[in-house]
C-alpha positions as CSV (number, residue, x, y, z in Angstrom):
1,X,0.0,0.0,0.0
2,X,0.9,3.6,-0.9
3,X,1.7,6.0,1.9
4,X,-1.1,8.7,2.0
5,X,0.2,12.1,0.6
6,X,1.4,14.7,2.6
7,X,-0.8,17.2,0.9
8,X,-3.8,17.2,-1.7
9,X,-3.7,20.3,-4.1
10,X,-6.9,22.0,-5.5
11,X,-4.6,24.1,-8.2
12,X,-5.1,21.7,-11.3
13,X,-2.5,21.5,-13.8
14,X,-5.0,23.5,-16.1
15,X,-5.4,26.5,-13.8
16,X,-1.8,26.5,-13.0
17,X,-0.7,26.8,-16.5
18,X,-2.9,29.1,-17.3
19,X,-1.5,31.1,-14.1
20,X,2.0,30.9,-16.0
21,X,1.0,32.2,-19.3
22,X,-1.1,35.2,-18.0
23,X,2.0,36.0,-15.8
24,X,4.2,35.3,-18.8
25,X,2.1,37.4,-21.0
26,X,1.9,40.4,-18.5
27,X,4.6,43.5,-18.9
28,X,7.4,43.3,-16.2
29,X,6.5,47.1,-15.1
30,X,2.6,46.1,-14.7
31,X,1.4,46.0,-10.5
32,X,-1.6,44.3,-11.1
33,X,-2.3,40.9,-13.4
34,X,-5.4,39.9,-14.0
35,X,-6.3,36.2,-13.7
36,X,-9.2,33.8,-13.0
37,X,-10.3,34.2,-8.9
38,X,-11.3,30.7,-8.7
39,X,-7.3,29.1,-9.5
40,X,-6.1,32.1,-6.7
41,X,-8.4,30.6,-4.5
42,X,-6.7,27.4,-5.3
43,X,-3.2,28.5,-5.1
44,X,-4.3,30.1,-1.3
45,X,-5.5,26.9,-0.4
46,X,-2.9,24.9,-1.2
47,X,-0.3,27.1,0.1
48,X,-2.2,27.1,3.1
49,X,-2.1,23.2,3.5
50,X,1.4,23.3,2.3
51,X,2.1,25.5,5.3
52,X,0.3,23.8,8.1
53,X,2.1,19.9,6.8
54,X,5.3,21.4,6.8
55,X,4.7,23.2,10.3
56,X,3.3,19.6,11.2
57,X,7.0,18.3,10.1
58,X,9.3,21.5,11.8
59,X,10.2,22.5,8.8
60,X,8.9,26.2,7.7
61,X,10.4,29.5,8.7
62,X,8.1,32.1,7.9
63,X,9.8,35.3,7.1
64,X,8.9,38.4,8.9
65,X,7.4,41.7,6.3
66,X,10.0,44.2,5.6
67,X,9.1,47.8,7.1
């Protein structure tokens, strides 16, 4: 039997794609980019998750806003 996975992402391979092109597509002096709100809920969610298993582990060091 498999081990279970350490973390299940909502980000398909679709939406994060597509994530890639619209950055890839957007001028390097632009501030905003606009992209679908569903796939940035995605990515928040799994970065989420991905924070909480690798605080489970010890192993995240979460850096501090500069001022």
């Amino acid at each position: 039997m498999s081990p279970r996975p350490l973390l299940k992402l909502y980000t398909t391979m679709e939406e994060f794609e597509d994530l890639h092109a619209r950055h890839d597509r957007t001028r390097s002096t632009s501030k905003t980019v606009t992209v679908d709100r569903q796939a940035v809920i995605h990515i928040l969610m799994d970065h989420a998750n991905m924070l909480a298993a690798m605080r489970r582990v010890g192993h995240v060091e979460i850096r501090e806003p500069d001022r």
